[in-house]
C-alpha positions in Angstrom: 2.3 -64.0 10.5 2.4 -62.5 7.0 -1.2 -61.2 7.5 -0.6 -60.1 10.6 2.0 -57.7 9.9 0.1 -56.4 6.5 -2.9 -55.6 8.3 -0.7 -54.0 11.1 1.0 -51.9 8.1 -2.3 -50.9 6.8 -3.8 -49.8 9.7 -0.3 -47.3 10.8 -0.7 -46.0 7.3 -4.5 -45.6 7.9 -3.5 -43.8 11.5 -1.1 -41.5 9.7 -3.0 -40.4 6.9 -5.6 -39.3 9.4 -3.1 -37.6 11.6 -2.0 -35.2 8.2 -5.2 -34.4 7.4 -6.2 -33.3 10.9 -3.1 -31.3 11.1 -3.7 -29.8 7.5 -7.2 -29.0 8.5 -5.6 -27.0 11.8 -2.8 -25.3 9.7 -4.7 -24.1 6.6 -7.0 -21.5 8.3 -4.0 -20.0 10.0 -1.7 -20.3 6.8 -5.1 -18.2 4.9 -5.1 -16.0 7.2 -2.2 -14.7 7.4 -1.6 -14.7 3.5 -5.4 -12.7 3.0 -4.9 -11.2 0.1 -4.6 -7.1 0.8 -3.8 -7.8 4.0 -0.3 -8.4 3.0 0.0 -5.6 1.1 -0.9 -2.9 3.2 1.6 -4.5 5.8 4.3 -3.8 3.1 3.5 -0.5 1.7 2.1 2.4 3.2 1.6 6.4 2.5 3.9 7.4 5.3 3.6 11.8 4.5 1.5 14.2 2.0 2.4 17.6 1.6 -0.9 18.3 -0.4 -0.4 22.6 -0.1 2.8 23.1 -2.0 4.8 25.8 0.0 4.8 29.2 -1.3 2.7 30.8 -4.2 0.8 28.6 -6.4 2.1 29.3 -9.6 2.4 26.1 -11.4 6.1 26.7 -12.5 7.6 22.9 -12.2 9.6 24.0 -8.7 6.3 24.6 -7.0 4.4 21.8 -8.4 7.3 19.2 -7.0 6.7 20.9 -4.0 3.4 19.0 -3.7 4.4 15.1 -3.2 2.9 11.7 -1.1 5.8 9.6 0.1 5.4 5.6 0.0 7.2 3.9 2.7 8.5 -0.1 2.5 7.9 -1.4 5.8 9.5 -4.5 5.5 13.3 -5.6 4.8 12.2 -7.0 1.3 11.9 -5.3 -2.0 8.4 -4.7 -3.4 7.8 -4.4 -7.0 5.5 -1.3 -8.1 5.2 -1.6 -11.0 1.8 -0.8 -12.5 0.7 -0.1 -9.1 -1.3 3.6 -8.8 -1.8 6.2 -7.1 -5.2 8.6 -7.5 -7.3 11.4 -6.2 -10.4 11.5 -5.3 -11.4 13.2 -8.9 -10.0 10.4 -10.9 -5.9 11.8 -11.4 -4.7 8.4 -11.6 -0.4 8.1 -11.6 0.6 4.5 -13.0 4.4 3.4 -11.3 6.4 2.2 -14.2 9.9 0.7 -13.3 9.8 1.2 -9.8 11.4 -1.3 -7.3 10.9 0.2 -3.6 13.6 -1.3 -1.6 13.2 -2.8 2.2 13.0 0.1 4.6 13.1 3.1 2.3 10.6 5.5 1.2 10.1 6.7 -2.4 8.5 10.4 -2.8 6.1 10.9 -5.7 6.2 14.9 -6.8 3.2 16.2 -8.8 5.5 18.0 -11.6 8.1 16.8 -14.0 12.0 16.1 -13.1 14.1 12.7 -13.7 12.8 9.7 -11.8 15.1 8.3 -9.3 15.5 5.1 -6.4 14.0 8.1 -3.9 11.5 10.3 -6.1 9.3 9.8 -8.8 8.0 12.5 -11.0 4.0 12.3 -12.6 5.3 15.1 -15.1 2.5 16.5 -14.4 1.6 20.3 -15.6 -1.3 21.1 -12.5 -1.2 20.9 -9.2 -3.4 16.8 -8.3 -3.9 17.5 -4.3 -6.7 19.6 -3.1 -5.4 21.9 -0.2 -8.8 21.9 1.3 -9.9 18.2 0.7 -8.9 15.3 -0.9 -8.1 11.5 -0.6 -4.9 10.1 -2.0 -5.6 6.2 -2.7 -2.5 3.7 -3.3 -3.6 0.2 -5.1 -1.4 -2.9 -6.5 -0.8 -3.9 -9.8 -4.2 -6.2 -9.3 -6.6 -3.1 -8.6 -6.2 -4.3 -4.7 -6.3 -1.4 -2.1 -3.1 -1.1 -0.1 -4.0 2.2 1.6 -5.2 5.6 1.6 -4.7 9.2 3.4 -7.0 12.2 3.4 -7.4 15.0 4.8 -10.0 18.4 4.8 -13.8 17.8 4.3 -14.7 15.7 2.3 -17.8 15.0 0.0 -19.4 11.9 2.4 -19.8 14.5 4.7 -16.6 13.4 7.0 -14.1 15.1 8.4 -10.3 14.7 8.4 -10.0 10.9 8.1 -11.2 8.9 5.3 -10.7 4.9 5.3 -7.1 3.4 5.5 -7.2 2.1 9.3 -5.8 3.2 12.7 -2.2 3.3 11.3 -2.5 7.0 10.6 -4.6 8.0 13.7 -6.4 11.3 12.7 -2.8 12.2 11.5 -0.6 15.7 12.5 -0.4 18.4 9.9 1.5 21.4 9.6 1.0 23.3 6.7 0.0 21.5 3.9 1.8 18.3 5.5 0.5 15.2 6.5 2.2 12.2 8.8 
C-alpha cells in the first residue's frame, strides 16, 4: 500500500505542476501586455494644453516669454516621478525635469522663461521664445529616452498638416490663439 500511495502522490504533483504551467502560459501574455513598456507611460502622463504664441508683443522680456508654456497632466491617482524626463522641440531645445514629482490628477505647467519652480509650474529659464507659432512639435520622453507623447501643431516639415504622431487622444485638437487642447 506504501507504493500505492507514493505513486498516487507523484502523479497529483505531476497533475499540478502541469496545471501551473498551463495557467502561467495563459496569464503571461496578458500580464506583458498590459505592462508594455511605453504603453504605460503615456497612460500616466500626457501634454494636456500648449500655448505656443505667447499673448501680446513678442518682446522677450521674462513676462512674455512665461506666457508661452505646455502643461503635463497625471492621469492617474499615483504620483509619477520626472525626474530627468524631457521635453523638446522639433529643432533640438531639449528641457531636462530636475526635482519634479507630478502628483495623481494634477497638472504641472512648464513656462519657456525664468521664475521659481513650484508643485504647479516649472520654469526652463530660458532667454528665447522655444515654440514656433507657425509649426512645431513638442515631444515629452521618460527618464529612459522612451516616448510618452507628443503635440504639434502648424505645417510641418514631413509635409503634414496640424497633427504629428501622439495618437487619437488629442484628435486634431481646438486652438484658439496660440492655444492648444
Amino acid at each position: 500500500m506504501f507504493v500505492s500511495v507514493s505513486v498516487t502522490v507523484r502523479r497529483l504533483s505531476a497533475a499540478a505542476a502541469v496545471a501551473a504551467a498551463l495557467v502561467g502560459a495563459v496569464a503571461l501574455p496578458a500580464a506583458a501586455a498590459d505592462h508594455h513598456p511605453g504603453r504605460a507611460d503615456r497612460a500616466q502622463v500626457v501634454i494636456s494644453a500648449v500655448q505656443y504664441d505667447s499673448p501680446g508683443r513678442d518682446d522677450r522680456s521674462y513676462r512674455s516669454l512665461n506666457k508661452e508654456w505646455i502643461d503635463l497632466t497625471n492621469t492617474t491617482r499615483r504620483a509619477v516621478n520626472l525626474d530627468g524626463w524631457t521635453l523638446s522641440d522639433e529643432d533640438g531645445h531639449t528641457y531636462t525635469f530636475r526635482h519634479v514629482r507630478l502628483d495623481g490628477r494634477s497638472t504641472v505647467r512648464v513656462h519657456t522663461g525664468v521664475g521659481r519652480d513650484s508643485r504647479t509650474d516649472v520654469y526652463q529659464d530660458r532667454r528665447n521664445y522655444v515654440w514656433n507659432n507657425d509649426h512645431d512639435t513638442a515631444t515629452l520622453r521618460n527618464e529612459r529616452g522612451r516616448f510618452v507623447d507628443d503635440e504639434s501643431w502648424g505645417h510641418h516639415r514631413d509635409g503634414g498638416d496640424e497633427r504629428h504622431g501622439g495618437g487619437e487622444r488629442h484628435g486634431g485638437g481646438e486652438r484658439h490663439g496660440g492655444v492648444r487642447r
